[in-house]
PyMOL Python script that loads the backbone (N, CA, C, O; Angstrom):
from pymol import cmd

cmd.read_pdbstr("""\
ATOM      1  N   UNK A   1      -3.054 -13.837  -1.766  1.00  0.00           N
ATOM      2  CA  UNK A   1      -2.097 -14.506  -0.900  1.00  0.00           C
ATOM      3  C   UNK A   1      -2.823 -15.174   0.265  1.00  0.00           C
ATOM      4  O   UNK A   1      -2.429 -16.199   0.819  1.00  0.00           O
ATOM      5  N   UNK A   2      -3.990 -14.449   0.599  1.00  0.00           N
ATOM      6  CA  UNK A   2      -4.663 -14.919   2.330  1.00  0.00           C
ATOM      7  C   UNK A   2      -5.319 -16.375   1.796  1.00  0.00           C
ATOM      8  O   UNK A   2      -5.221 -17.369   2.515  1.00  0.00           O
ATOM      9  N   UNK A   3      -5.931 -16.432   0.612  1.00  0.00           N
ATOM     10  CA  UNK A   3      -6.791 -17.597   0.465  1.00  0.00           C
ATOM     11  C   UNK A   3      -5.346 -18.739   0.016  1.00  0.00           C
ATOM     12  O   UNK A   3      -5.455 -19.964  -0.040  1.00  0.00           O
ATOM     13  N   UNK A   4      -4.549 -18.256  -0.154  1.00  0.00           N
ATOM     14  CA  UNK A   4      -3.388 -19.756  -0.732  1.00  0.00           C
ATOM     15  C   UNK A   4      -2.956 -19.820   0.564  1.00  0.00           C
ATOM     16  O   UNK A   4      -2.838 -21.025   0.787  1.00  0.00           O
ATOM     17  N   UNK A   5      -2.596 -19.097   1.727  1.00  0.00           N
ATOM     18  CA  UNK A   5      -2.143 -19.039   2.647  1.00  0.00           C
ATOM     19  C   UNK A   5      -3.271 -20.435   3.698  1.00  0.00           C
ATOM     20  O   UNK A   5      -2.758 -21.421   4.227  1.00  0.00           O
ATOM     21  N   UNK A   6      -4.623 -20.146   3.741  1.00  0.00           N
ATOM     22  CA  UNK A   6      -5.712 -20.340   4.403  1.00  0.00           C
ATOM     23  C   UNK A   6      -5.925 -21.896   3.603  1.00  0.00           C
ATOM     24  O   UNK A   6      -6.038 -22.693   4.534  1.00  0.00           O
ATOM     25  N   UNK A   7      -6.000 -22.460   2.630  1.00  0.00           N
ATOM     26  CA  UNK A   7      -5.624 -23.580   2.369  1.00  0.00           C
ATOM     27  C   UNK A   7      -4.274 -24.456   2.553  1.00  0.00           C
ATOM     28  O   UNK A   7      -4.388 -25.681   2.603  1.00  0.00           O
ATOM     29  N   UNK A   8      -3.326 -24.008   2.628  1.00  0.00           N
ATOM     30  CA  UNK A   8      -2.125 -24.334   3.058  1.00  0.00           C
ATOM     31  C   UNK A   8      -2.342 -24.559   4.433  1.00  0.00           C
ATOM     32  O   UNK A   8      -2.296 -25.784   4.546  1.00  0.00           O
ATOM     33  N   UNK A   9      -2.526 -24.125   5.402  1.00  0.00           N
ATOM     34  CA  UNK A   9      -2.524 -24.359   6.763  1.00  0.00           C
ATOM     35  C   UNK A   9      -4.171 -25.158   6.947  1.00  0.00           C
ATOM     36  O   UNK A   9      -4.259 -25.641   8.076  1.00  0.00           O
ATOM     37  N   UNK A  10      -4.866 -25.282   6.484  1.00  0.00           N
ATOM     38  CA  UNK A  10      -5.583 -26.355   5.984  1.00  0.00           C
ATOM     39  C   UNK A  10      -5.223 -28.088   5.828  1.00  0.00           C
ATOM     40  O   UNK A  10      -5.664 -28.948   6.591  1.00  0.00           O
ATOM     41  N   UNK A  11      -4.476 -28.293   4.854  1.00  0.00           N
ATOM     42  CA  UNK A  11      -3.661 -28.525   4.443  1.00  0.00           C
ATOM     43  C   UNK A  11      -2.675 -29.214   5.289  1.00  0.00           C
ATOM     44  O   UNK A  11      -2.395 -30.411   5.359  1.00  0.00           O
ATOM     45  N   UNK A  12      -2.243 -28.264   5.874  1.00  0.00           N
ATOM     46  CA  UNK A  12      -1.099 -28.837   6.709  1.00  0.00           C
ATOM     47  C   UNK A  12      -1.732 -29.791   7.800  1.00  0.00           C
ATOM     48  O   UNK A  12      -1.714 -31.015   7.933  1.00  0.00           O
ATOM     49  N   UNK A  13      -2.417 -28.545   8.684  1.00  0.00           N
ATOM     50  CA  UNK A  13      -3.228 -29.170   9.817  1.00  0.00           C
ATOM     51  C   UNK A  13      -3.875 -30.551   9.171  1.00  0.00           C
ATOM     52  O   UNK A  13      -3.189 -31.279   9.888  1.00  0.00           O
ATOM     53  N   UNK A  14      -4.682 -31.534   8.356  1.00  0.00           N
ATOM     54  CA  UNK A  14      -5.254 -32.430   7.986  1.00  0.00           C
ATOM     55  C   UNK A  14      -4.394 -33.143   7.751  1.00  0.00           C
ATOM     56  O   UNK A  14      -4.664 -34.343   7.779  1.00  0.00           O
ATOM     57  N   UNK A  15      -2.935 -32.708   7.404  1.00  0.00           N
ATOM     58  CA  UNK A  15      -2.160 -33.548   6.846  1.00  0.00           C
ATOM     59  C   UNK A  15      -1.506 -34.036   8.542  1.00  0.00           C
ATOM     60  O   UNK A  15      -0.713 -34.977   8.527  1.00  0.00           O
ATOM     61  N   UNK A  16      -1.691 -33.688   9.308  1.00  0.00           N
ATOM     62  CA  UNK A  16      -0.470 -34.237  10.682  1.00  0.00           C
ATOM     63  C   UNK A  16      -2.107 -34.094  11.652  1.00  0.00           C
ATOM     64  O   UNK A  16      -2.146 -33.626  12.790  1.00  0.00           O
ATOM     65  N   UNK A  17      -3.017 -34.474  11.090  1.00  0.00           N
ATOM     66  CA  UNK A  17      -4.481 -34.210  12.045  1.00  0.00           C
ATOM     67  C   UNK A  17      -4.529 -33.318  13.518  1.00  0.00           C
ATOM     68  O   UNK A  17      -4.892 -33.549  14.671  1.00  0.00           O
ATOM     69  N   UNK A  18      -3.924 -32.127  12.746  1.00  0.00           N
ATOM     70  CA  UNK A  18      -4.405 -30.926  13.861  1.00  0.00           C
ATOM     71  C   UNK A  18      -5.630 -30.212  13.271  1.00  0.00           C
ATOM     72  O   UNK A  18      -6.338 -30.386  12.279  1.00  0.00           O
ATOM     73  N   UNK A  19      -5.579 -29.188  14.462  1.00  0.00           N
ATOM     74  CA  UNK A  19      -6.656 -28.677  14.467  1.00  0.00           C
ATOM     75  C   UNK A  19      -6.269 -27.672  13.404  1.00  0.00           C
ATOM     76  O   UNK A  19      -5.107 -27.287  13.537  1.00  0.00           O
ATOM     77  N   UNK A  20      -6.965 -27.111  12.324  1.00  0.00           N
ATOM     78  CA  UNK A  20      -6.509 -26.096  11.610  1.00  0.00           C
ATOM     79  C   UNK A  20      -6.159 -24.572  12.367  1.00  0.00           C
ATOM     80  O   UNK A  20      -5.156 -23.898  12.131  1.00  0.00           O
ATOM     81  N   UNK A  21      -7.246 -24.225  13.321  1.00  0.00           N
ATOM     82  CA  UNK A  21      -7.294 -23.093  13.549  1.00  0.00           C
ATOM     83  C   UNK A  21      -5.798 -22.756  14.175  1.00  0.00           C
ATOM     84  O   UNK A  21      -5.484 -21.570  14.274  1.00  0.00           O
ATOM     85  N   UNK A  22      -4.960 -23.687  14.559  1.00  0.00           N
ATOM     86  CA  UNK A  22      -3.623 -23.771  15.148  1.00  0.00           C
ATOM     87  C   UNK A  22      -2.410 -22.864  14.169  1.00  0.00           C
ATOM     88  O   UNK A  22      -1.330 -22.334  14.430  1.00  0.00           O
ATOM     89  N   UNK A  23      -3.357 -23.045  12.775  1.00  0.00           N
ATOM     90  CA  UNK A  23      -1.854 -22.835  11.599  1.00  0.00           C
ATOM     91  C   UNK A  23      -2.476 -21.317  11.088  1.00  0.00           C
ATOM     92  O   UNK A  23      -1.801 -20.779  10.210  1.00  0.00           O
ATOM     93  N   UNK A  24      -3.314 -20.806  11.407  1.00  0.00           N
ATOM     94  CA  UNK A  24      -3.805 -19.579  11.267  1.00  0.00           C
ATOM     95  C   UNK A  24      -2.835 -18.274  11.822  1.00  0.00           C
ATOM     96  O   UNK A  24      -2.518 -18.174  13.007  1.00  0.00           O
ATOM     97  N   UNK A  25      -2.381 -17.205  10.677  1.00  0.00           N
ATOM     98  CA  UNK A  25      -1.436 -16.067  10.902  1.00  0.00           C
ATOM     99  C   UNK A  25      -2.032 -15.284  11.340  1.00  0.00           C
ATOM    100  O   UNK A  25      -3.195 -15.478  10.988  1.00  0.00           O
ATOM    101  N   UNK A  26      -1.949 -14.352  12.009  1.00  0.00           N
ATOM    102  CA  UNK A  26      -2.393 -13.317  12.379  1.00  0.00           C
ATOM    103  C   UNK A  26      -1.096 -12.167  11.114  1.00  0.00           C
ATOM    104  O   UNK A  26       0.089 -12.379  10.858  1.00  0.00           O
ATOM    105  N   UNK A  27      -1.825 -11.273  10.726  1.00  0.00           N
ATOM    106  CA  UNK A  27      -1.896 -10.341   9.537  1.00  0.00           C
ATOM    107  C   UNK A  27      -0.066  -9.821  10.431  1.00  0.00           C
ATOM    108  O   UNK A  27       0.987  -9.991   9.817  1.00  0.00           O
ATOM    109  N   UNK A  28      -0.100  -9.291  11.712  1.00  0.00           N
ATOM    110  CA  UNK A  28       1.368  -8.825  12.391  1.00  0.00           C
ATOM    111  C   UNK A  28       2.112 -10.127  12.157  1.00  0.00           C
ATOM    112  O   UNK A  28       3.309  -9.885  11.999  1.00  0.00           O
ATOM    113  N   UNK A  29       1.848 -11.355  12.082  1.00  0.00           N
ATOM    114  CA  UNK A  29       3.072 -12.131  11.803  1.00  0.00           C
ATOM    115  C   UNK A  29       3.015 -12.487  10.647  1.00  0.00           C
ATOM    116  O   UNK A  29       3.953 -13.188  10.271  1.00  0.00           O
ATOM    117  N   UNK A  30       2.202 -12.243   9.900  1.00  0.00           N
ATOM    118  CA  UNK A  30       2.874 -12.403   8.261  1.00  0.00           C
ATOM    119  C   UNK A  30       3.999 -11.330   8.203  1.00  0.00           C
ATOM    120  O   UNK A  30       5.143 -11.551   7.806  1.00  0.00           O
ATOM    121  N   UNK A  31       3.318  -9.619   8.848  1.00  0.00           N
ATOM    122  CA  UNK A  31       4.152  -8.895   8.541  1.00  0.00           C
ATOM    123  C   UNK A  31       5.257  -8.494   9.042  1.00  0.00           C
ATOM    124  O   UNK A  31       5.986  -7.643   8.534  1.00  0.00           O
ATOM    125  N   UNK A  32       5.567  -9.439  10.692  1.00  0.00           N
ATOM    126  CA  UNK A  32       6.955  -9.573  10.709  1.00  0.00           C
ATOM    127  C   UNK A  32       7.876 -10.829  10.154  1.00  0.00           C
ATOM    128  O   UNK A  32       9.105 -10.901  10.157  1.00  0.00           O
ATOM    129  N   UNK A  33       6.823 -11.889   9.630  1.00  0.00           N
ATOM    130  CA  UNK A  33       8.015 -13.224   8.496  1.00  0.00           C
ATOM    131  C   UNK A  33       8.110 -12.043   7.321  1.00  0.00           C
ATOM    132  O   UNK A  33       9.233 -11.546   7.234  1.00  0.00           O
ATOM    133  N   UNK A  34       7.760 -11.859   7.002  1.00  0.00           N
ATOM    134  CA  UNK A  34       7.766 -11.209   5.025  1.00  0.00           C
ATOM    135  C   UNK A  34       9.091 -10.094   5.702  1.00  0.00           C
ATOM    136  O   UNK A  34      10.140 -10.174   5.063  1.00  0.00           O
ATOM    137  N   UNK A  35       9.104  -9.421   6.516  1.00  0.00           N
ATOM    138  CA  UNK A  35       9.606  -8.123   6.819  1.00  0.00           C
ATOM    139  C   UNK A  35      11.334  -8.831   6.956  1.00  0.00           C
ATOM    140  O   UNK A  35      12.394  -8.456   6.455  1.00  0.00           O
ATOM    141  N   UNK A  36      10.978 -10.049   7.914  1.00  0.00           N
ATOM    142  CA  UNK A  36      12.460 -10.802   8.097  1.00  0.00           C
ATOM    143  C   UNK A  36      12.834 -11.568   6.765  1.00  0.00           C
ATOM    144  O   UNK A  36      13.966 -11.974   6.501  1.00  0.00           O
ATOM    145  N   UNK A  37      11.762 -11.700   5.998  1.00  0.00           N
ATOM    146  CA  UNK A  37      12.585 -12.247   4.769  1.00  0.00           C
ATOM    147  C   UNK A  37      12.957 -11.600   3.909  1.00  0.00           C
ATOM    148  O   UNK A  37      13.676 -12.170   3.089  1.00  0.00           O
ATOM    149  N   UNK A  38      12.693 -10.353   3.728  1.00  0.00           N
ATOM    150  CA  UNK A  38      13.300  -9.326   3.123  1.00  0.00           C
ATOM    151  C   UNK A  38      14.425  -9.071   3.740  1.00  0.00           C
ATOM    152  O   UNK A  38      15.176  -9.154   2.768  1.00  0.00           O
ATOM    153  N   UNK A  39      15.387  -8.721   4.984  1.00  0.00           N
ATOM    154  CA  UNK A  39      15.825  -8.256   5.553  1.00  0.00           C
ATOM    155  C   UNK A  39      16.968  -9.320   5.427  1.00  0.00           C
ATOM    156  O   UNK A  39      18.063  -8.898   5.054  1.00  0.00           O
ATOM    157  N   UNK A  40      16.787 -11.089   5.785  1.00  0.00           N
ATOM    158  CA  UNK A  40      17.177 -11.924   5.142  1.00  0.00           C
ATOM    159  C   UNK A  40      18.350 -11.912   3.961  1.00  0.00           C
ATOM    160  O   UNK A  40      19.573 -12.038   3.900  1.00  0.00           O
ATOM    161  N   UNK A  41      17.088 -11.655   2.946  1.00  0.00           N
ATOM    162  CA  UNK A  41      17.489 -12.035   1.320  1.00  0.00           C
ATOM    163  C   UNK A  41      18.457 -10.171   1.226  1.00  0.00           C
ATOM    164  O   UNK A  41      19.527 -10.304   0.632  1.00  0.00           O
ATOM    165  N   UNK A  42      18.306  -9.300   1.501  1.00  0.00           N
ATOM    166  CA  UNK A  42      18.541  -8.424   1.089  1.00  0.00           C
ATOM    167  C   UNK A  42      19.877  -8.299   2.007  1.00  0.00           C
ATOM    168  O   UNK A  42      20.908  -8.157   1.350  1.00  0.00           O
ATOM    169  N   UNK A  43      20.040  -8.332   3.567  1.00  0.00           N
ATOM    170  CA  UNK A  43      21.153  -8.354   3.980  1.00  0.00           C
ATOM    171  C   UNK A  43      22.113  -9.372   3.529  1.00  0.00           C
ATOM    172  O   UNK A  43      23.095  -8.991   2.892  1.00  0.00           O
ATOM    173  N   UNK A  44      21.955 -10.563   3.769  1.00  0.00           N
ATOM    174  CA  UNK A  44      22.839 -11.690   2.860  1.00  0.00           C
ATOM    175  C   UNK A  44      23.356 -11.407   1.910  1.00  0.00           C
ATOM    176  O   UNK A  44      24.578 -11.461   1.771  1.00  0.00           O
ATOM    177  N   UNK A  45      22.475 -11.005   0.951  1.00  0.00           N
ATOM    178  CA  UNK A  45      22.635 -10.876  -1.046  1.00  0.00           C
ATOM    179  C   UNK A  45      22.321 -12.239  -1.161  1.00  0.00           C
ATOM    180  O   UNK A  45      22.726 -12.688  -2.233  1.00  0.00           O
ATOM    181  N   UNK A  46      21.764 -13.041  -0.476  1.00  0.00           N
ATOM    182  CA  UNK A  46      20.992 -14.229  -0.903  1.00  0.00           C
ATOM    183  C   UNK A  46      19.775 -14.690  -0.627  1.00  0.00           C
ATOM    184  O   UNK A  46      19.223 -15.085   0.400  1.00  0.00           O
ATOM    185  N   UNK A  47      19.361 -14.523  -2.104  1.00  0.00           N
ATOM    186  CA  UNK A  47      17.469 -14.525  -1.715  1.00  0.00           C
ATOM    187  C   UNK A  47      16.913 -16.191  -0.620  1.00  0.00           C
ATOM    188  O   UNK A  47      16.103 -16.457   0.268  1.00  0.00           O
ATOM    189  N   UNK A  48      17.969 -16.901  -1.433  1.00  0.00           N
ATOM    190  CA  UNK A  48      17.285 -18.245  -0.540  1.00  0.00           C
ATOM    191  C   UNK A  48      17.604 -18.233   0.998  1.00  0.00           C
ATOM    192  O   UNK A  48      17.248 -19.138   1.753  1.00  0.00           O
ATOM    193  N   UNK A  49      18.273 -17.178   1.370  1.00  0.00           N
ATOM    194  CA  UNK A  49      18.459 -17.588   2.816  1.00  0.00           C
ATOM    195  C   UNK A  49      16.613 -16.792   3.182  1.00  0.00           C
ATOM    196  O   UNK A  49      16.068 -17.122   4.236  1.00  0.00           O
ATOM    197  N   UNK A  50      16.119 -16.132   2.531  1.00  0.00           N
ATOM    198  CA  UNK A  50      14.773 -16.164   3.019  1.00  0.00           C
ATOM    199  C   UNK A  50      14.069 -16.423   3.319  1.00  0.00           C
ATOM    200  O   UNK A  50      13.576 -15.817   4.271  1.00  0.00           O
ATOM    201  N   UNK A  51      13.265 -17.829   2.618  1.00  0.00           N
ATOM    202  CA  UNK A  51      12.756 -18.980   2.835  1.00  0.00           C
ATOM    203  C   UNK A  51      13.264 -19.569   4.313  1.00  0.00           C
ATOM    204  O   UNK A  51      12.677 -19.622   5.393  1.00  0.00           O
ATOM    205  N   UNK A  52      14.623 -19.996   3.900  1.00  0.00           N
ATOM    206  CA  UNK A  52      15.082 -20.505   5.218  1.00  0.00           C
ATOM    207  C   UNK A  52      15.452 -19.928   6.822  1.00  0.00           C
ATOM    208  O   UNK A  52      15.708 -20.560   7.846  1.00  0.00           O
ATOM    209  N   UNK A  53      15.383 -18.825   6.627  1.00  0.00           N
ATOM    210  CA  UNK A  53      15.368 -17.870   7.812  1.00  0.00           C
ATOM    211  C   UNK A  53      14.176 -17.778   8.918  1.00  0.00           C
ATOM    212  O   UNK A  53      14.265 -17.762  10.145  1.00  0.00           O
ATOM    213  N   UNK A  54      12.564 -17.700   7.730  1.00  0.00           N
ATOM    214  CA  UNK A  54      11.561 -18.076   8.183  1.00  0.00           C
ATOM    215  C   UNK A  54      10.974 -18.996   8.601  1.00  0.00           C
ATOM    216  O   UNK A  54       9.928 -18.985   9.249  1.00  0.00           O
ATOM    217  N   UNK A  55      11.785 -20.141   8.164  1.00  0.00           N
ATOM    218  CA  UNK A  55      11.862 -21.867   8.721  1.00  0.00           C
ATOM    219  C   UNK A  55      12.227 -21.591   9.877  1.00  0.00           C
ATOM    220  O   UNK A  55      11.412 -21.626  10.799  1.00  0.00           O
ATOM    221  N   UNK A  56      13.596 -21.240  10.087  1.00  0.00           N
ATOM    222  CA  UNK A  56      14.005 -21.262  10.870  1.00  0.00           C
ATOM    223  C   UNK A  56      13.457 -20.690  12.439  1.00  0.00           C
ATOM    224  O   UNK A  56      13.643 -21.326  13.476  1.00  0.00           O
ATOM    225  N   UNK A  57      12.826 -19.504  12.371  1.00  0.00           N
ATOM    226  CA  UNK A  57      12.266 -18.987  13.403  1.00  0.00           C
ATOM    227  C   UNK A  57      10.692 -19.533  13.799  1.00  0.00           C
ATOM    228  O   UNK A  57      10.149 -19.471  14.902  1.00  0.00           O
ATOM    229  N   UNK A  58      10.037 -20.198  12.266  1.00  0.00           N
ATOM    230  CA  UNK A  58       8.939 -20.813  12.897  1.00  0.00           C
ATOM    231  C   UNK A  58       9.346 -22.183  13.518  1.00  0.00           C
ATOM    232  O   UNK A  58       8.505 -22.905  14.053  1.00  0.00           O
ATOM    233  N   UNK A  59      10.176 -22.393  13.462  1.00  0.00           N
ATOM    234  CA  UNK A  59      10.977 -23.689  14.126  1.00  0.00           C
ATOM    235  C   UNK A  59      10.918 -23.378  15.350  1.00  0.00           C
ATOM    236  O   UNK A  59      10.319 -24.025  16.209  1.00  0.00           O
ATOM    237  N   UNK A  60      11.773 -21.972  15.580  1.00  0.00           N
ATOM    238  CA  UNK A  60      11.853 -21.454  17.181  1.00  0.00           C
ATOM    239  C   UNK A  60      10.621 -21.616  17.852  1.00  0.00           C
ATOM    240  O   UNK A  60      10.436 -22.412  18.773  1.00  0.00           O
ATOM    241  N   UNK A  61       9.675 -20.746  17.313  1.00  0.00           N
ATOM    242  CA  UNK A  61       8.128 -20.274  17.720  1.00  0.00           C
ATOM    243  C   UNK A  61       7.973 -21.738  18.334  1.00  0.00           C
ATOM    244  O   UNK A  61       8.156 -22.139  19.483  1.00  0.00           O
ATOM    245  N   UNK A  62       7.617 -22.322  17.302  1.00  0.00           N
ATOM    246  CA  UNK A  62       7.298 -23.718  17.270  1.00  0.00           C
ATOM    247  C   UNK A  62       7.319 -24.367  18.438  1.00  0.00           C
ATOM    248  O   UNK A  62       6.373 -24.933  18.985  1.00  0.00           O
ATOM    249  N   UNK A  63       8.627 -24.252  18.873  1.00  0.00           N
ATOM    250  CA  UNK A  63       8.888 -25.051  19.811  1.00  0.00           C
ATOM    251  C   UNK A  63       9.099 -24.451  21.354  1.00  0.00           C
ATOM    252  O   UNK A  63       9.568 -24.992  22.355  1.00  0.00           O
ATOM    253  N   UNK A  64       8.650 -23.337  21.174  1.00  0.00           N
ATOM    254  CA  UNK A  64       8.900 -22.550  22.261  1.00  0.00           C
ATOM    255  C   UNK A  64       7.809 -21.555  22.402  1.00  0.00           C
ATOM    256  O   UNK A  64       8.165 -20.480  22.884  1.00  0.00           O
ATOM    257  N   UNK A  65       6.423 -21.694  22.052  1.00  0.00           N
ATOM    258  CA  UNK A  65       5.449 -20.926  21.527  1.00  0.00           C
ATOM    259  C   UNK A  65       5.437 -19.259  22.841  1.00  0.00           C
ATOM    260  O   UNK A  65       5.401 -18.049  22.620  1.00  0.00           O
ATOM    261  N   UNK A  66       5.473 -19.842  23.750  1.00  0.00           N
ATOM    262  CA  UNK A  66       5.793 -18.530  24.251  1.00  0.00           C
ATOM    263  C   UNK A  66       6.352 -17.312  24.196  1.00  0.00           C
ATOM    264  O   UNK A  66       6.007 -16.237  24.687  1.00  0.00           O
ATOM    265  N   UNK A  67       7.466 -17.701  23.381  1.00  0.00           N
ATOM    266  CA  UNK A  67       8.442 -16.318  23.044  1.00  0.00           C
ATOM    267  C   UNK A  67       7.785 -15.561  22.089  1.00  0.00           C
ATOM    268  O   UNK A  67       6.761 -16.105  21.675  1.00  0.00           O
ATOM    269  N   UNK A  68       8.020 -14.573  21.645  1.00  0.00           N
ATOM    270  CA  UNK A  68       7.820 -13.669  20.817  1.00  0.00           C
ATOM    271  C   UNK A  68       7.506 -13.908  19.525  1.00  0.00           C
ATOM    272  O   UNK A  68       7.170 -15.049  19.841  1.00  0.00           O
ATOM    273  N   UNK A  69       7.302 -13.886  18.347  1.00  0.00           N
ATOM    274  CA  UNK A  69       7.864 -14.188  17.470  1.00  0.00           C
ATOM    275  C   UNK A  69       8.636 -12.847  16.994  1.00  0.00           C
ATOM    276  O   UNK A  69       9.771 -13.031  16.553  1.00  0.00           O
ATOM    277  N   UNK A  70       8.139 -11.491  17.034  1.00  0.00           N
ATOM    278  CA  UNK A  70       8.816 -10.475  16.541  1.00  0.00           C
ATOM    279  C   UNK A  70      10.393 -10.202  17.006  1.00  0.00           C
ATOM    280  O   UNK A  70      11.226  -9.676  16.268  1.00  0.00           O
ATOM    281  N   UNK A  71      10.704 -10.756  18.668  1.00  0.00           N
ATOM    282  CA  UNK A  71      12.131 -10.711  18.753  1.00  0.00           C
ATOM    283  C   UNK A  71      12.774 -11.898  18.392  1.00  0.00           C
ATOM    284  O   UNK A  71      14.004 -11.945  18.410  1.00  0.00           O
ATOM    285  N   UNK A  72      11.703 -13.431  17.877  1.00  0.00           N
ATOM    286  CA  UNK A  72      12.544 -13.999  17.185  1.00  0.00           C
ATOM    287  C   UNK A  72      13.323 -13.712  15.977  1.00  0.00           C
ATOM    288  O   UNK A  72      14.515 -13.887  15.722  1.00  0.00           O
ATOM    289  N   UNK A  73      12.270 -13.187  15.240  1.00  0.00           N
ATOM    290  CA  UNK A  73      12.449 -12.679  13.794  1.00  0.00           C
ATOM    291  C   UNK A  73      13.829 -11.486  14.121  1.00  0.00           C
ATOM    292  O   UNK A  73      14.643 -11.495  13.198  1.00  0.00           O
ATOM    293  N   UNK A  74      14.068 -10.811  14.912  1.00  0.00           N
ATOM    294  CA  UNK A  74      15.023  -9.651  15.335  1.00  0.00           C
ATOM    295  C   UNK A  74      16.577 -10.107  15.447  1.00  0.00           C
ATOM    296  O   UNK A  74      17.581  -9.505  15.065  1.00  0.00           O
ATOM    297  N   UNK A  75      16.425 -11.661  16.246  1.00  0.00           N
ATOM    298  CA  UNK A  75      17.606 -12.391  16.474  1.00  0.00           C
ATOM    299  C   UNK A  75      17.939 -12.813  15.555  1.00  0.00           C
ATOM    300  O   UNK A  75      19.091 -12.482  15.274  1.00  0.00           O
ATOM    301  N   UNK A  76      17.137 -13.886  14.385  1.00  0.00           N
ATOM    302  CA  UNK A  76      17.478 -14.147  13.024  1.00  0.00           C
ATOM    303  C   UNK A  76      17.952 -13.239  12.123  1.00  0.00           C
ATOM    304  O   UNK A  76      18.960 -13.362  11.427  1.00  0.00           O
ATOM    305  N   UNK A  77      17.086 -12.195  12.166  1.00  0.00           N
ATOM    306  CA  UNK A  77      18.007 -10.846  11.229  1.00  0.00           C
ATOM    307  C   UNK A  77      18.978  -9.836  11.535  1.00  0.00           C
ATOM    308  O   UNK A  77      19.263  -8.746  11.039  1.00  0.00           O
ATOM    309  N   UNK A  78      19.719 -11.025  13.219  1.00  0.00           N
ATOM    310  CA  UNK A  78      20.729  -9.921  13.053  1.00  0.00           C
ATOM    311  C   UNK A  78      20.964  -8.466  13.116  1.00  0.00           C
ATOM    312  O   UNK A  78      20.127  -7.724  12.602  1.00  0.00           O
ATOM    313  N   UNK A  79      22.145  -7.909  13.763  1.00  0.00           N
ATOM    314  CA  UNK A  79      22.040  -6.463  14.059  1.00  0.00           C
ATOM    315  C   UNK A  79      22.170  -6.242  13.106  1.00  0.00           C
ATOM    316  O   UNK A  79      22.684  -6.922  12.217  1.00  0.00           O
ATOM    317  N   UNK A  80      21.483  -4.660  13.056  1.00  0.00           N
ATOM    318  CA  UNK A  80      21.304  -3.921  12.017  1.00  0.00           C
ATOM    319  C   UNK A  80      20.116  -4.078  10.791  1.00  0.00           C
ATOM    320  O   UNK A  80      20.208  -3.517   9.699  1.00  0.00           O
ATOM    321  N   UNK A  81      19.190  -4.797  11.131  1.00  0.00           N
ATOM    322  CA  UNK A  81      18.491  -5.287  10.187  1.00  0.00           C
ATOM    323  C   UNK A  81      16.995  -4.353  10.537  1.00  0.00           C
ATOM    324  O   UNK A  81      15.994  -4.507   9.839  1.00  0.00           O
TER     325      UNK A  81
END
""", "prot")
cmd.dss("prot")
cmd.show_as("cartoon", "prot")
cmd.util.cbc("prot")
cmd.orient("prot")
């Protein structure tokens, strides 16, 4: 997964000429996206809101790089998650 991951943000970065090292995960935010996309697909009963859940909060990040990402991921999944 790390090496498809590590070309992808490769990838990306070359494709919009950033710097790559920008699109680089740290191992805690894979494992709070994967954790919210489970939580996602499994609270819903719909796997595709997974994908899009994680859009969604790297959207947040994104644009707001300061915040958290783990209490983003918390707000997207909703109480009880």
């Amino acid at each position: 997964m790390h090496e498809w991951l590590e070309r992808a943000h490769a990838d990306l970065a070359a494709a919009v000429g950033d710097d790559p090292a920008g699109y680089t995960l740290a191992q805690a935010d894979i494992d709070i996206l994967l954790e919210l996309a489970r939580a996602a697909a499994h609270g819903s009963g719909e796997r595709q809101n997974a994908p899009l859940a994680t859009y969604l909060v790297g959207l947040a990040h994104g644009r707001h790089p300061s915040r958290n990402l783990g209490a983003l991921a918390d707000v997207a999944a909703g109480p009880g998650a």
